[in-house]
N, C-alpha and C positions, 0 to 999 in steps of 0.2 A: 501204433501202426500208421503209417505213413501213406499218403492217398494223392492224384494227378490231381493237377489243377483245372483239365479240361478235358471232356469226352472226346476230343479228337484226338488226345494222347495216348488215353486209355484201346480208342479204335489201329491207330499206326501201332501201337504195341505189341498187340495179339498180331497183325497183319505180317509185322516182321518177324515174330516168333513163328508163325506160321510159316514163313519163306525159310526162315532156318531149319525148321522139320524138314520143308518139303526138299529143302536140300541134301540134309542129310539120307534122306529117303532114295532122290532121284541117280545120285552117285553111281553107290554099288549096284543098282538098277540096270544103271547102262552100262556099266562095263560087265555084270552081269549075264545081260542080254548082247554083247557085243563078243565074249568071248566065247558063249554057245552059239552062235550064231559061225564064228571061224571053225569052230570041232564040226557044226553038224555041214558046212558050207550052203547056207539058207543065204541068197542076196538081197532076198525081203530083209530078213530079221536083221542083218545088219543094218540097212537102213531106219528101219524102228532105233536101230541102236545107236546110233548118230543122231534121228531127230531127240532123243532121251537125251541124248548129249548136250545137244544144242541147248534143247528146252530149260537143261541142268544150267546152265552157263546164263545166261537170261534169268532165271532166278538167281543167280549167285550176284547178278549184277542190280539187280532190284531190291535184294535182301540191303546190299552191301550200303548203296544211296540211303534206304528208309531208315537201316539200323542205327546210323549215326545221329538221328534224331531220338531214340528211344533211351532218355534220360531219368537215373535215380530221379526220384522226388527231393531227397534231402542231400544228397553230395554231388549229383549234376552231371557224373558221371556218363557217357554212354555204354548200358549194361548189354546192349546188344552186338554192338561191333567190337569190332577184334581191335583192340590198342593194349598198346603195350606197359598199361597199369600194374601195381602189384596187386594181389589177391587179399582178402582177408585172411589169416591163418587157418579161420574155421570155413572158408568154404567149401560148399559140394561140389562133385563132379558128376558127370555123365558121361561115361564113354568117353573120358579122357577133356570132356566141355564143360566152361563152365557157363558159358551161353546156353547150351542145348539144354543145363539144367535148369536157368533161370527162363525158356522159354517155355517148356514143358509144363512146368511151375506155374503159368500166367496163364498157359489155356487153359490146363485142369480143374487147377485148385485156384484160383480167380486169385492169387497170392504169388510171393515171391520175396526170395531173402537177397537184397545187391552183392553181387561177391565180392563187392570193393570195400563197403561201410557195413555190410551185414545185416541191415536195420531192415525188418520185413515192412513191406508195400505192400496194400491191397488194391486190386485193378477197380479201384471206384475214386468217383469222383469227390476233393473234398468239398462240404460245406464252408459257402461263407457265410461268416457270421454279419447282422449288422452293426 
């Protein structure tokens, strides 16, 4: 198993996986709450629905800068941002992602398999030897 070389990898890891949750979260949210808001004609709740919006957009644009930093251990890959790699044949998916399953993976279960090179990572720091 395969381990970061420093605790502020391990820290922006979880932080950008977490941006990816909270995006996938905040989405259907606001438009969610933007299209009850047109059926019931509430001017508040649209409003809510646009700050949602906005909010949505500001983490997609936060996520998107941190992710490019969040690198395999051993193929260097960025596992988080969206580029246009092949996949391992055996990777998972989630709702159609294969970030959202490698993020999910890293908050829960302090682990993660790369969808690129396959090789499972666990979110700890390696030892050096001397």
């Amino acid at each position: 198993m395969h381990r970061f070389q420093s605790r502020s990898c391990i820290i922006r890891f979880k932080f950008a996986a977490f941006l990816l949750c909270l995006k996938y979260l905040l989405a259907p949210l606001s438009a969610g709450v933007l299209g009850y808001s047109f059926i019931t004609g509430d001017r508040a709740l649209t409003f809510i629905a646009i700050g949602i919006g906005v909010l949505t957009l500001l983490v997609v644009l936060l996520q998107w800068s941190i992710a490019s930093r969040t690198r395999c251990p051993l193929c260097l890959t960025p596992v988080l941002a969206s580029n246009g790699c092949s996949k391992h044949h055996r990777a998972q998916t989630l709702l159609g992602s294969h970030r959202l399953h490698v993020a999910l993976a890293a908050l829960f279960k302090g682990s993660f398999l790369c969808p690129y090179c396959h090789e499972p990572t666990a979110m700890e720091v390696r030892i050096k030897r001397p």
